[in-house]
Backbone as a printed PyTorch tensor [residue, N CA C, xyz], in Angstrom:
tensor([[[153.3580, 110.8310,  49.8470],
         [154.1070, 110.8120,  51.1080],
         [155.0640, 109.6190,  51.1000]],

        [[156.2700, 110.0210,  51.1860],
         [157.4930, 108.6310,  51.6030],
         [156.9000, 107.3060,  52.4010]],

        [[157.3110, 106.4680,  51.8770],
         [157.3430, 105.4300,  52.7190],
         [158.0440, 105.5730,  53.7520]],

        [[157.8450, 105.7290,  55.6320],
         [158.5570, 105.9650,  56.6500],
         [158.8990, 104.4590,  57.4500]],

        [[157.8750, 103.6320,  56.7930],
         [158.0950, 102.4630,  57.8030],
         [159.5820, 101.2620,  57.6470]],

        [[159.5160, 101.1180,  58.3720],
         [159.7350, 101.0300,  59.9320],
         [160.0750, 101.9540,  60.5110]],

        [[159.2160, 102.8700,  61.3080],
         [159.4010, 104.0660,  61.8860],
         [160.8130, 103.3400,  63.1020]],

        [[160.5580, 102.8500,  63.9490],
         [161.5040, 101.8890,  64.3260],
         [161.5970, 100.7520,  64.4520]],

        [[163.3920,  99.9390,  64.7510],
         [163.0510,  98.8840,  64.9840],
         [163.7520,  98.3380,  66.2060]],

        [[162.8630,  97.5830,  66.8570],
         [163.1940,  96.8960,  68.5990],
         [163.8970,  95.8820,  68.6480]],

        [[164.9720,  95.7700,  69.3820],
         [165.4150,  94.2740,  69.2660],
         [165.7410,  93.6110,  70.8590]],

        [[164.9480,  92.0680,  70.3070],
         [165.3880,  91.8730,  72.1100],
         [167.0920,  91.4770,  72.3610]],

        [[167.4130,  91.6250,  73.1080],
         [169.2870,  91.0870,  72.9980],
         [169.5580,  89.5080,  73.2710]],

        [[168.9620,  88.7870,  74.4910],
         [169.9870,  87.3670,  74.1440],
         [169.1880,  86.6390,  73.4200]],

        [[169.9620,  85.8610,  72.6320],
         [169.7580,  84.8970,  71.6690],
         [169.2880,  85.6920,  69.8930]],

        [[169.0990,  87.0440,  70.3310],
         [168.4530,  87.2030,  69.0990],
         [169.5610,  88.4800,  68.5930]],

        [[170.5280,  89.3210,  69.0750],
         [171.0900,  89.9260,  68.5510],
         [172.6690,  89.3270,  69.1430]],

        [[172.7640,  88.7410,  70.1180],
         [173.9250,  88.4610,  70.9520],
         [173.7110,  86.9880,  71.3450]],

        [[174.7060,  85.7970,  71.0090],
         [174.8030,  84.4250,  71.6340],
         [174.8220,  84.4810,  72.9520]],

        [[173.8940,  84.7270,  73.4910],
         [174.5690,  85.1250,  75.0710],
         [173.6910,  83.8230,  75.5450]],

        [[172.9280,  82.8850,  75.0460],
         [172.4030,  82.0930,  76.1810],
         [173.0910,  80.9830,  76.4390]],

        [[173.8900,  80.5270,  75.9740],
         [174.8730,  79.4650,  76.4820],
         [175.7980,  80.0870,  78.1990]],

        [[176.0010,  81.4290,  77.7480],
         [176.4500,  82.1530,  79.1990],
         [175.4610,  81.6900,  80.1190]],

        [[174.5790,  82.1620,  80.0580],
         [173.1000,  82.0950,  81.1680],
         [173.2420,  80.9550,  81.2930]],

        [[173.5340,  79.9870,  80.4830],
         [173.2930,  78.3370,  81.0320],
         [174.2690,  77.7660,  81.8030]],

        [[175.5430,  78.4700,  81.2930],
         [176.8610,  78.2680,  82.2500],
         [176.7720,  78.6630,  83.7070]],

        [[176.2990,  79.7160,  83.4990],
         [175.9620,  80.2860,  85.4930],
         [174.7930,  79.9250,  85.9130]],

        [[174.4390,  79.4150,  85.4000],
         [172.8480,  78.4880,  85.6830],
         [173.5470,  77.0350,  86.7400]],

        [[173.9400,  76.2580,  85.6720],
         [174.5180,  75.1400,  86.2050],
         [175.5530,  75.0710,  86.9320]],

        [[176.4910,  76.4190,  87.1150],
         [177.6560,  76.7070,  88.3400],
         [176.7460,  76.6920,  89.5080]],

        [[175.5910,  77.8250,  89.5340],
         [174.6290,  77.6420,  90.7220],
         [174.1510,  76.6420,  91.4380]],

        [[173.7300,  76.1430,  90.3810],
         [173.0170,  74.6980,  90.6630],
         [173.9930,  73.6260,  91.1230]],

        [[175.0460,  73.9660,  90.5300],
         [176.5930,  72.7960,  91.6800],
         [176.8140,  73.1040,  93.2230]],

        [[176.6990,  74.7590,  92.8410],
         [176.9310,  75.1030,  94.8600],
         [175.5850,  74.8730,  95.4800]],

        [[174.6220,  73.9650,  94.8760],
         [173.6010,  73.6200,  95.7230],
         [173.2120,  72.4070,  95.9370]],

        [[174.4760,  71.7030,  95.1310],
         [174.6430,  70.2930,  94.7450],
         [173.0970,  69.4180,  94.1350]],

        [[173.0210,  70.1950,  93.2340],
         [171.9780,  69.7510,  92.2650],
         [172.4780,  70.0950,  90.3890]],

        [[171.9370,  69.2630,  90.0640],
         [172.3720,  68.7840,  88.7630],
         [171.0790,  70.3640,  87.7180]],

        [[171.8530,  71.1520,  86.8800],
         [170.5490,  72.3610,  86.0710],
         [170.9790,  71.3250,  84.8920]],

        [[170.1090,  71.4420,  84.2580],
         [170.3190,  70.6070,  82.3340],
         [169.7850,  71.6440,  81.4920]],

        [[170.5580,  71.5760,  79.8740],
         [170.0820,  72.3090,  79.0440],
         [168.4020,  72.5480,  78.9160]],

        [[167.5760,  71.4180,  79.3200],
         [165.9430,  71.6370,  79.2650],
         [166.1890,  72.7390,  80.5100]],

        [[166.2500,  72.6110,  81.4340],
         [165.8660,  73.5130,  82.7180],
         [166.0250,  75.1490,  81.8710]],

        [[167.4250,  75.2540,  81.4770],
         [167.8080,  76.7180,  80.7070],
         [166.7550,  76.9620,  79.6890]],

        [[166.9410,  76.1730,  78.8760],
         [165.6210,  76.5250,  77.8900],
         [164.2440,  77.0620,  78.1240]],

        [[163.7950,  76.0580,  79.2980],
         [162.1160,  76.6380,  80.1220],
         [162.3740,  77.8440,  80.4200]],

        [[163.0440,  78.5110,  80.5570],
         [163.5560,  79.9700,  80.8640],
         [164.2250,  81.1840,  79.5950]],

        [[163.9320,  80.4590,  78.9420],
         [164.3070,  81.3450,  77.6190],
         [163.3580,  82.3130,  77.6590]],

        [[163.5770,  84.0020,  77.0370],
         [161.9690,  84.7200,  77.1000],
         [161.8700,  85.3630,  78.2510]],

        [[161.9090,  84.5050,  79.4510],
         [161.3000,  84.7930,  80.5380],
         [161.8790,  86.2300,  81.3760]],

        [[161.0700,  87.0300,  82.2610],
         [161.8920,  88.1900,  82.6090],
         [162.6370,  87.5520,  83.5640]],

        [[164.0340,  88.4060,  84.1240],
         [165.1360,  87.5210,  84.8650],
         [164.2560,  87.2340,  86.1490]],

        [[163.4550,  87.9890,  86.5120],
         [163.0060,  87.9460,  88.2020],
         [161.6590,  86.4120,  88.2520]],

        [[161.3120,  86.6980,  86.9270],
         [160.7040,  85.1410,  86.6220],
         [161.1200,  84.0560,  86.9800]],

        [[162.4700,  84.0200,  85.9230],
         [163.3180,  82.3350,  85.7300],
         [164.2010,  82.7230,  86.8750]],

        [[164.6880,  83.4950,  87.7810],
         [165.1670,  83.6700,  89.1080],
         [164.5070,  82.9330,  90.0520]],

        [[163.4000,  83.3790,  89.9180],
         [162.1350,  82.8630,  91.2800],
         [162.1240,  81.4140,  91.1500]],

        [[162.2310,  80.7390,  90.0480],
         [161.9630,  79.6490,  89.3760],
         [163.5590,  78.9790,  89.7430]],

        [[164.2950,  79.3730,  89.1960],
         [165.5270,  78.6300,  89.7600],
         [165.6410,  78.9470,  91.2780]],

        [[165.3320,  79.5620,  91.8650],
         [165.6390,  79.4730,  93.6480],
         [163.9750,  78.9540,  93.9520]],

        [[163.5210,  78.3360,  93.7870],
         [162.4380,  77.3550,  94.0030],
         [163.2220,  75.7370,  93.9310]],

        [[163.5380,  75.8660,  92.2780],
         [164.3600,  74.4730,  91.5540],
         [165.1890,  74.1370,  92.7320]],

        [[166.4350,  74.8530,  92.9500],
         [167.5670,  74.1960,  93.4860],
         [167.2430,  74.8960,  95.1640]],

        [[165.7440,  74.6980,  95.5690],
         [166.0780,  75.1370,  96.8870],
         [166.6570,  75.9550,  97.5190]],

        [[167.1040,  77.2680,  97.1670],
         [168.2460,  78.0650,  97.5970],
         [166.8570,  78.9040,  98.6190]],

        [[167.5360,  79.1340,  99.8340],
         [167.1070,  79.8320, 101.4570],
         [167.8400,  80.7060, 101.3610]],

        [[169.5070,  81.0230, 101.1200],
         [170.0230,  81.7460, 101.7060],
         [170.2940,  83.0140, 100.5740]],

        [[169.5670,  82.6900,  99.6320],
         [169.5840,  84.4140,  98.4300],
         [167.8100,  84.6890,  98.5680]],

        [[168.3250,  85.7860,  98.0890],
         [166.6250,  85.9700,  97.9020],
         [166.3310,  86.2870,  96.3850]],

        [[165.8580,  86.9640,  95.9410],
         [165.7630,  86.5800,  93.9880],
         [166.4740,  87.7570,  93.6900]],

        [[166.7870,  88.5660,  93.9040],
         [167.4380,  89.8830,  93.5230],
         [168.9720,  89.4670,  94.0780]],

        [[169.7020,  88.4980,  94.7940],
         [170.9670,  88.1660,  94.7880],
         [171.1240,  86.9100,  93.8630]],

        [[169.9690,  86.1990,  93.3650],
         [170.3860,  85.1740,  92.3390],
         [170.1910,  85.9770,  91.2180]],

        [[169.7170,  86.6640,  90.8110],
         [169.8760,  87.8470,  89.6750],
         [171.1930,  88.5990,  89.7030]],

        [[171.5600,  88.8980,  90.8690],
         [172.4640,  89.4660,  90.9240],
         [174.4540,  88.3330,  90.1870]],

        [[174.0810,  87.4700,  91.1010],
         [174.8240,  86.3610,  90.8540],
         [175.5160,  86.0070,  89.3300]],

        [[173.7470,  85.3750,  88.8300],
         [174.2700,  85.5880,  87.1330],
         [174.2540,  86.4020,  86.0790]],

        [[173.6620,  87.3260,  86.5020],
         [174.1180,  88.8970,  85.6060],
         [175.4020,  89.0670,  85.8060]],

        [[176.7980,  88.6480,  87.2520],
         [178.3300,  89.1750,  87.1920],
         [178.5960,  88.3450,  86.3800]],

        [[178.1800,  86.9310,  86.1760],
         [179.2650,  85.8790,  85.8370],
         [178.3890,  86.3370,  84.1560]],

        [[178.0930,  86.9410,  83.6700],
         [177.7000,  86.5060,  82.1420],
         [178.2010,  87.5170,  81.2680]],

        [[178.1930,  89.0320,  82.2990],
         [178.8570,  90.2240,  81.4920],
         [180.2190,  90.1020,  81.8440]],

        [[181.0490,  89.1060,  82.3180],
         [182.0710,  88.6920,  83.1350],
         [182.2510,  88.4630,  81.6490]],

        [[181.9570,  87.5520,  80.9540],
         [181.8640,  86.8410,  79.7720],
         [181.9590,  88.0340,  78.9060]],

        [[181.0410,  88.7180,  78.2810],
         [180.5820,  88.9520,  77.4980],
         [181.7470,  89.9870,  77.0190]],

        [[182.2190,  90.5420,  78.7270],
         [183.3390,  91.9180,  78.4540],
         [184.4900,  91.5300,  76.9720]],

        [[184.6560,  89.9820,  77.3170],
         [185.5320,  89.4290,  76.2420],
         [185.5940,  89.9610,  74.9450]],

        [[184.4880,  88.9870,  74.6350],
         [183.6600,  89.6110,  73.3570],
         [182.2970,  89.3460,  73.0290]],

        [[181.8870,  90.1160,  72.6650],
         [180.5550,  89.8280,  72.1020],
         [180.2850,  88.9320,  70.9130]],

        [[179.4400,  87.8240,  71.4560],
         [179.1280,  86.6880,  70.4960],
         [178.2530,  87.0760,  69.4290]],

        [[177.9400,  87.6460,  68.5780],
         [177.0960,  88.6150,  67.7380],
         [176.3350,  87.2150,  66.9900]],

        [[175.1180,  87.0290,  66.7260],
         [173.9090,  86.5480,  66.1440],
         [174.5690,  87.1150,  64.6860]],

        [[174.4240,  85.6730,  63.5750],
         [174.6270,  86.4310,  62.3120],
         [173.7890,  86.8940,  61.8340]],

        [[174.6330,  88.1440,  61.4950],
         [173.9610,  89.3600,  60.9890],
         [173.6310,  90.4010,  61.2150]],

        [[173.3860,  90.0090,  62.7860],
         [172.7460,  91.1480,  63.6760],
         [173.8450,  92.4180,  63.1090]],

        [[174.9970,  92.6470,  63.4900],
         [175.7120,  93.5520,  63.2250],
         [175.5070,  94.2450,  62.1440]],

        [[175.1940,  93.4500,  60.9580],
         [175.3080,  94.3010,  59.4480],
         [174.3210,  94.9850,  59.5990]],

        [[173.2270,  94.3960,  60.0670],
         [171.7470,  94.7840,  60.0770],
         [171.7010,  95.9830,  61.0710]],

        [[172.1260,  95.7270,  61.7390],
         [171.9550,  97.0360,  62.7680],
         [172.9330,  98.3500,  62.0870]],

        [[174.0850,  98.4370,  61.4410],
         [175.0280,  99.2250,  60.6660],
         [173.8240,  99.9990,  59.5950]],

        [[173.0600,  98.9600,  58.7220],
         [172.1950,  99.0780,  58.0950],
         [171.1670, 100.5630,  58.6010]],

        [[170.3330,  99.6570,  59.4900],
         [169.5940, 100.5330,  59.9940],
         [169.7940, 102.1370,  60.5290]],

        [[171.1440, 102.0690,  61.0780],
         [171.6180, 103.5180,  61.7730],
         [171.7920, 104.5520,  60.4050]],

        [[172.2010, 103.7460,  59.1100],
         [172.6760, 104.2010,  58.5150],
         [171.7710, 105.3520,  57.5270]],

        [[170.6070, 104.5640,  57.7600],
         [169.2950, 104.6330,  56.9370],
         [168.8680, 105.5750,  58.0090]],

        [[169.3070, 106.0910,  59.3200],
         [168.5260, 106.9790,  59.7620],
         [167.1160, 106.4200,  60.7550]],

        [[167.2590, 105.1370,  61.1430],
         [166.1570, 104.1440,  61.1950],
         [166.5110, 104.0080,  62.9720]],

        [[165.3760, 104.8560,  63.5620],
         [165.6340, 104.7300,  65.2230],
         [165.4760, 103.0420,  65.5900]],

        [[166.5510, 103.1080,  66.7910],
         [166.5330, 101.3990,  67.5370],
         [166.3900, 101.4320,  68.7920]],

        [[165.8960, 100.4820,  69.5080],
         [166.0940, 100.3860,  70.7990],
         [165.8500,  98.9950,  70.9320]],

        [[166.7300,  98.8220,  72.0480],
         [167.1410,  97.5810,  73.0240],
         [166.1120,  96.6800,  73.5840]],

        [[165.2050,  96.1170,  73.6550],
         [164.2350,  95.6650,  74.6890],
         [164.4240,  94.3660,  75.3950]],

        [[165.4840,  94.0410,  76.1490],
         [165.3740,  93.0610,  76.9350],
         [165.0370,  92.7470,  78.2350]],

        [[164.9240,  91.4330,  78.9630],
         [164.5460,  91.0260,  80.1170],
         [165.5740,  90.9170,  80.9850]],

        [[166.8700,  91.5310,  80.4170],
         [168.0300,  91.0370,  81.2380],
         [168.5190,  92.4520,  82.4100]],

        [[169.1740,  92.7990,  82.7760],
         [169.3990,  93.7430,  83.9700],
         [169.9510,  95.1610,  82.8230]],

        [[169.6660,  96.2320,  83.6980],
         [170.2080,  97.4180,  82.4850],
         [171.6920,  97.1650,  82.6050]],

        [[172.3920,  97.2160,  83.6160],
         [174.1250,  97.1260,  83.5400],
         [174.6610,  96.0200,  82.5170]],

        [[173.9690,  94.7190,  82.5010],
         [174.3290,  93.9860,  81.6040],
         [173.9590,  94.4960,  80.2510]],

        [[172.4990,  95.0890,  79.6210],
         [172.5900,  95.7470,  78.4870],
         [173.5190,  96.7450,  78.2530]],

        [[173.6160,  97.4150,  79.2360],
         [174.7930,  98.9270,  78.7020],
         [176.0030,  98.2380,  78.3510]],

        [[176.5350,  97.0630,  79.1600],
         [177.5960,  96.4450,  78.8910],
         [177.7000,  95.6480,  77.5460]],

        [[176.9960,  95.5270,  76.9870],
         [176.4320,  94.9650,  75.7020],
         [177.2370,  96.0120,  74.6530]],

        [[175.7000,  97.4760,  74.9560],
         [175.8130,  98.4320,  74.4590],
         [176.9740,  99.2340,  74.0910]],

        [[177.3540,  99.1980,  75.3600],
         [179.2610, 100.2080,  75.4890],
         [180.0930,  99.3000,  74.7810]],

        [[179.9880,  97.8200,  74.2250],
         [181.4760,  97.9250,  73.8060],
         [181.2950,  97.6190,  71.9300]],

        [[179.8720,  98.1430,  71.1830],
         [179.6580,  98.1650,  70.0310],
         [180.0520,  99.2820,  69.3870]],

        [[181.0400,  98.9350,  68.2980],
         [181.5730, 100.9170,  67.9160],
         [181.0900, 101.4300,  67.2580]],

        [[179.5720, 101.7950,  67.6000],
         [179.0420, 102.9070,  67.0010],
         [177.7470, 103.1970,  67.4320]],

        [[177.1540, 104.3130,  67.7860],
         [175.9340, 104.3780,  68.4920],
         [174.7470, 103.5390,  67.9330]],

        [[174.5100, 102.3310,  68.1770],
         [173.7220, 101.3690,  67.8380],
         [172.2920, 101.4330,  67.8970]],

        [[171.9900, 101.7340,  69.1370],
         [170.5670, 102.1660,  69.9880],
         [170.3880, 103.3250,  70.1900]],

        [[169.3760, 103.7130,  70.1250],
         [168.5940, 104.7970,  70.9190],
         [168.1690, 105.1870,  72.1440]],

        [[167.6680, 103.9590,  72.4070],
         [167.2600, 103.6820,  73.6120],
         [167.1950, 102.3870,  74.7670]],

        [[167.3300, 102.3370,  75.4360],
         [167.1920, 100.6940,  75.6630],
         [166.4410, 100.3770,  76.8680]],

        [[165.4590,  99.6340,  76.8180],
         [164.2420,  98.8870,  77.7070],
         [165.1480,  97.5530,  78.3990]],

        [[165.3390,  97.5450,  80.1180],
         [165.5120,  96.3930,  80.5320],
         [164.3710,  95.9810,  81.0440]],

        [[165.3880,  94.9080,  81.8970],
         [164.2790,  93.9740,  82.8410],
         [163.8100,  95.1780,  84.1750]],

        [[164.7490,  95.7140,  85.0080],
         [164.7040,  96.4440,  85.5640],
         [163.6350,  98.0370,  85.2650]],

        [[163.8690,  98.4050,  83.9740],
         [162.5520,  99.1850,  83.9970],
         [161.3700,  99.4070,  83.5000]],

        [[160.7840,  98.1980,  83.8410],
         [159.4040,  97.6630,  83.6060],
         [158.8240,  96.9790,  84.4760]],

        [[157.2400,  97.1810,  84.8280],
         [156.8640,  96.6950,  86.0000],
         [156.4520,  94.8110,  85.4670]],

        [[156.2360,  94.5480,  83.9580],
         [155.8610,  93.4940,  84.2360],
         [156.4260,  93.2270,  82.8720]],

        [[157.0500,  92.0970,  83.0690],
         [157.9350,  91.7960,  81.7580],
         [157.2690,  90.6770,  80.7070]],

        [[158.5950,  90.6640,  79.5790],
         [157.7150,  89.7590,  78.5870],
         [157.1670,  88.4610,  79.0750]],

        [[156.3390,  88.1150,  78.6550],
         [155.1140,  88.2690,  77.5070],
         [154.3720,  89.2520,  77.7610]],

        [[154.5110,  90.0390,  78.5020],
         [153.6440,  91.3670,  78.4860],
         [154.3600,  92.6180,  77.4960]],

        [[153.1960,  92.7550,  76.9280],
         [153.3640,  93.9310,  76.0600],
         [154.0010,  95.4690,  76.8630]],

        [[154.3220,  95.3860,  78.0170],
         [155.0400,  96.4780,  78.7060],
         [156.3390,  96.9600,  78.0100]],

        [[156.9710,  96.0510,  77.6610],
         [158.3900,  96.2540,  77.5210],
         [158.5330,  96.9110,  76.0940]],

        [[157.8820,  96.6540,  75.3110],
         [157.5980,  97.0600,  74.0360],
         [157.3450,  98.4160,  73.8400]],

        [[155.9460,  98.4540,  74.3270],
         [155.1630,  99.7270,  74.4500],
         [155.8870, 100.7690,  75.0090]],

        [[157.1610, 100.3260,  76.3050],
         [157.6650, 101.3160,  76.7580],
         [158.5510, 101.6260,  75.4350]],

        [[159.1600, 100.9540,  74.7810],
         [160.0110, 101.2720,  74.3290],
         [159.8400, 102.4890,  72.9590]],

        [[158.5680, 102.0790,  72.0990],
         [158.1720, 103.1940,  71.9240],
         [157.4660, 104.1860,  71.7990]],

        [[157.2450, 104.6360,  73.2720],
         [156.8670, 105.6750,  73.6600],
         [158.4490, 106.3670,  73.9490]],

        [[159.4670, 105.9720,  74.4470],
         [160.8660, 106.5490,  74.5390],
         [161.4270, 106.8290,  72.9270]],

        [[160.9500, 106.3200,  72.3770],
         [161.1010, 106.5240,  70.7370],
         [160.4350, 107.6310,  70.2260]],

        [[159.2060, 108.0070,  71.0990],
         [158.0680, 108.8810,  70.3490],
         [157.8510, 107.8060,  68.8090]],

        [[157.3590, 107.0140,  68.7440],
         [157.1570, 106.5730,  67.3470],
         [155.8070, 105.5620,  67.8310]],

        [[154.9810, 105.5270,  66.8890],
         [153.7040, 104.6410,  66.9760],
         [154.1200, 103.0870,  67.0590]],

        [[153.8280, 102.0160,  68.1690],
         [154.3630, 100.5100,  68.0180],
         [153.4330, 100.1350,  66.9510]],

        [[152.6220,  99.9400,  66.0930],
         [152.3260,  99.7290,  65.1440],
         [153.2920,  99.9640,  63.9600]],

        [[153.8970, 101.3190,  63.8680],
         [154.7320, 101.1860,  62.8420],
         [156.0400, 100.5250,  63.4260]],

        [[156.3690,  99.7750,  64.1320],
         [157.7330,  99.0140,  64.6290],
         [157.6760,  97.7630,  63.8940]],

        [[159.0650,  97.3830,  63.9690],
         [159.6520,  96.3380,  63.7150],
         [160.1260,  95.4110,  65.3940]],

        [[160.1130,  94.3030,  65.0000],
         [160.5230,  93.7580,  66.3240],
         [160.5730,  92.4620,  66.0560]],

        [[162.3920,  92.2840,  67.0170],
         [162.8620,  90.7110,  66.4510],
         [162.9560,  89.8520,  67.7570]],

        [[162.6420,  89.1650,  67.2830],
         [162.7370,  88.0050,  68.6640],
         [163.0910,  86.6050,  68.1650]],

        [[163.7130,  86.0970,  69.3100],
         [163.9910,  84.8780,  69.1730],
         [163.3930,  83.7090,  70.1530]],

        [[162.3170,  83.3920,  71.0560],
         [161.9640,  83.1980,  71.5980],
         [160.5770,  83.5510,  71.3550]],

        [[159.5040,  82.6610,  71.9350],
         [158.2730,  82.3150,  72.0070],
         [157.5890,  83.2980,  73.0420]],

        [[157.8900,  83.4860,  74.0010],
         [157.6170,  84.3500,  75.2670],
         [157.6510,  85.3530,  74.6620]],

        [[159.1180,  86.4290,  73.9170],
         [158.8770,  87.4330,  73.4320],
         [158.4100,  87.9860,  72.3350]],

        [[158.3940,  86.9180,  71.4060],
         [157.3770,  87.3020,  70.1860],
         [156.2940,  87.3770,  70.3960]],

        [[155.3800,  87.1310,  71.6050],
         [154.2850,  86.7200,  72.1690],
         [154.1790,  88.5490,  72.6410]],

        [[155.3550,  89.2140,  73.4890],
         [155.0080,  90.3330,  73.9310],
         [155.4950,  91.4700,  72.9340]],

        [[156.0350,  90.8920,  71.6340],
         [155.9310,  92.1450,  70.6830],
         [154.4400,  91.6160,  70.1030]],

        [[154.2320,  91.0640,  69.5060],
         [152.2230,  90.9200,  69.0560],
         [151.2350,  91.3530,  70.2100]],

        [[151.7530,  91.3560,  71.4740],
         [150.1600,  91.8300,  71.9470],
         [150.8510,  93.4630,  71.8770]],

        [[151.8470,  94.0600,  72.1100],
         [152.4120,  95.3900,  71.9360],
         [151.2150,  95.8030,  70.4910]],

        [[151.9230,  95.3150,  69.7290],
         [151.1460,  95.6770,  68.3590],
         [152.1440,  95.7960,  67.2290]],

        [[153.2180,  95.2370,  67.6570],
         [154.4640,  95.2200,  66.2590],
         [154.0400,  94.3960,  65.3500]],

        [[155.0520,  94.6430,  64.6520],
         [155.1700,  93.7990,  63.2970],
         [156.3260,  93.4390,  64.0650]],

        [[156.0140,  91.6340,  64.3930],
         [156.9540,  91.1470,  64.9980],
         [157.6330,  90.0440,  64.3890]],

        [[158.6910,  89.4680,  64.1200],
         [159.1490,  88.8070,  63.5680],
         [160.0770,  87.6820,  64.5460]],

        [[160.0100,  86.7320,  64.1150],
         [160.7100,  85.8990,  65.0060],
         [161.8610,  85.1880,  64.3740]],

        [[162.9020,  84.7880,  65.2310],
         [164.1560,  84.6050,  64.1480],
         [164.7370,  83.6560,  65.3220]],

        [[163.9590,  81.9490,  64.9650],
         [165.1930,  81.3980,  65.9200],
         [165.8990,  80.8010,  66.4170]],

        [[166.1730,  80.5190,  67.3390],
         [167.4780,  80.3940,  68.0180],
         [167.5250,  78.7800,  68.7050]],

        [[167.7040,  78.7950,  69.7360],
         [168.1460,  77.9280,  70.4840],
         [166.5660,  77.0750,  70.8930]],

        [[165.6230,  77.6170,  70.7060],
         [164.1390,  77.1710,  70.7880],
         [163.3240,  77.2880,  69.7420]],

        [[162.3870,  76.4000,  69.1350],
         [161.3020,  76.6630,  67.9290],
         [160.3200,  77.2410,  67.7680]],

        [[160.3020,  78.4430,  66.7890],
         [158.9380,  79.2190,  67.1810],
         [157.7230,  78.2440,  66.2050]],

        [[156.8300,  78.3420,  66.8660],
         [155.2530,  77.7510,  66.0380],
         [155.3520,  78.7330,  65.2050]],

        [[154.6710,  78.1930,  63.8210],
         [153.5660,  79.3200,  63.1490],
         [152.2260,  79.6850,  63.8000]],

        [[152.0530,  80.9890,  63.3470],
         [150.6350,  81.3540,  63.9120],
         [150.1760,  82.6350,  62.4710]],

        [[148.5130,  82.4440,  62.5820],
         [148.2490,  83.6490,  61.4140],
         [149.2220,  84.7720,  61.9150]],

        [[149.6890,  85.3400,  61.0530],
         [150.1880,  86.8430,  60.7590],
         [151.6550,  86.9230,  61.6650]],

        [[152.1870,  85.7890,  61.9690],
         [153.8070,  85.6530,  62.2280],
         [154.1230,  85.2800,  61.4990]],

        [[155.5540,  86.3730,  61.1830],
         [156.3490,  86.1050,  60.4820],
         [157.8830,  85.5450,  61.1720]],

        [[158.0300,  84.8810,  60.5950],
         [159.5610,  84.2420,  60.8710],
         [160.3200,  83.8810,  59.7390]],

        [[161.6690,  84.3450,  59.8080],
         [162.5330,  84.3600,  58.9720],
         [163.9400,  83.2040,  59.8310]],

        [[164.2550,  82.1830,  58.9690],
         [165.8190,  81.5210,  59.6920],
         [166.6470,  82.3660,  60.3610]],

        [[166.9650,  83.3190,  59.6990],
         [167.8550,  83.5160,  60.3400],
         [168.4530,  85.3840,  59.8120]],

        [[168.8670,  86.2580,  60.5410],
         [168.9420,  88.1390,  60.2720],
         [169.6480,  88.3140,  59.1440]],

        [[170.4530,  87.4340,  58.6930],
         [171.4090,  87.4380,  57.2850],
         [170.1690,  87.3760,  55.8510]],

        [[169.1240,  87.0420,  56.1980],
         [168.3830,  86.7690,  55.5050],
         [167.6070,  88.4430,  54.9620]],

        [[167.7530,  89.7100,  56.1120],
         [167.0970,  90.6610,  56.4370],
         [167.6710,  91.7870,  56.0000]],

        [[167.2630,  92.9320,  55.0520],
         [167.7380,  94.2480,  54.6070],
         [166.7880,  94.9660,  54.7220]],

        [[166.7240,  96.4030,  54.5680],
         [166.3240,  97.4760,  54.9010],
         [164.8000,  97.0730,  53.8440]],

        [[165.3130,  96.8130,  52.4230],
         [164.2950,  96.6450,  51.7120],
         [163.1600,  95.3790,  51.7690]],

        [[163.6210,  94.2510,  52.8080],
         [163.2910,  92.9060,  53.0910],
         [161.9120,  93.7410,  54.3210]],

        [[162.3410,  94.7290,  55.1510],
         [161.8530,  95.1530,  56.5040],
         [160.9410,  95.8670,  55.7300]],

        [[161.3800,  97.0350,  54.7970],
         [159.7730,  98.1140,  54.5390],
         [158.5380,  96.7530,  53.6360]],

        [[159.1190,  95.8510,  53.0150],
         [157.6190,  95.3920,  52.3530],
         [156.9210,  94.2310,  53.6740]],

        [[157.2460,  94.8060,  54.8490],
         [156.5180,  93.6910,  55.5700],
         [155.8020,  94.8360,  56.4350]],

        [[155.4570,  95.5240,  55.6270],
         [154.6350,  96.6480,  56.5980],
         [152.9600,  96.3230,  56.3910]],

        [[152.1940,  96.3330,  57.3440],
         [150.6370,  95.7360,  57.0630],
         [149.6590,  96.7240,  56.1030]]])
């Protein structure tokens, strides 16, 4: 019988397929001016991972804000980041080849992030070529990463076993909710340091990653 694995592979979007967290930090700290309080790169960081309605709740705690409620400070920096992004997309090296790779090979994908679906589709819509399969936000999942929800949903929308998945993360929080999922999760990262732990794998950086790099990391 063929080798099938990676039946699929999941990817979360900021920081790990798209530079997008310097955006988030930019409308982080615009916020935090109209409340005349100072956000710092640590504040953004504690929020890396986190689902938006999380580090939302958490920043309208931080800077005191009364007059939003967490679904208008979500709202807030989800305009100002796909505001950004419409530009261009800051692409993670590699991500692109790798994903070209995968479609090419016939190799189902889907999206799994914590960020709002309009901002993923906006991601999604301006890559030229059907990239994903499917895509898991923040919005449709009842309890986000580090919970294995987001994962699991994703493939079951795949029809494919999360055991045979692949799954990249860049962040601690979400490598945390592809391992309790049950991926073969890999961490790749970014703007924060992942620990070692038995049976994580982490690679520097997706340039490092080919089709043939992905099937021998199957358990």
């Amino acid at each position: 019988m063929p080798n099938t694995f990676p039946a699929a592979v999941l990817w979360d979007m900021d920081g790990t397929l798209i530079d997008s967290e310097p955006y988030w930090l930019l409308s982080e700290s615009r916020l935090a001016a109209d409340y005349g309080t100072v956000w710092t790169e640590q504040h953004g960081h504690e929020l890396i991972g986190k689902s938006l309605y999380d580090s939302s709740a958490i920043i309208k705690e931080r800077l005191s804000i009364e007059d939003l409620s967490i679904q208008e400070v979500i709202d807030r920096l989800t305009d100002e980041v796909v505001s950004h992004l419409k530009s261009k997309l800051p692409w993670r090296p590699g991500a692109l080849e790798l994903l070209m790779q995968l479609k090419q090979a016939g190799i189902p994908t889907a999206l799994v992030t914590m960020s709002m679906r309009r901002m993923a589709l906006a991601v999604v819509d301006q890559i030229p070529f059907q990239a994903f399969d499917a895509v898991v936000a923040g919005d449709d999942v009842t309890r986000g990463k580090p919970d294995p929800e987001p994962y699991l949903r994703a493939a079951e929308v795949l029809g494919v076993e999360i055991k045979e998945c692949i799954a990249f993360e860049d962040s601690r929080t979400g490598l945390a909710s592809a391992e309790a999922a049950g991926c073969v999760a890999i961490g790749i990262p970014n703007i924060v340091s992942i620990p070692q732990a038995p049976g994580r794998v982490i690679f520097d950086s997706l340039t490092e990653l080919d089709l043939n790099v992905l099937k021998r990391l199957q358990r």
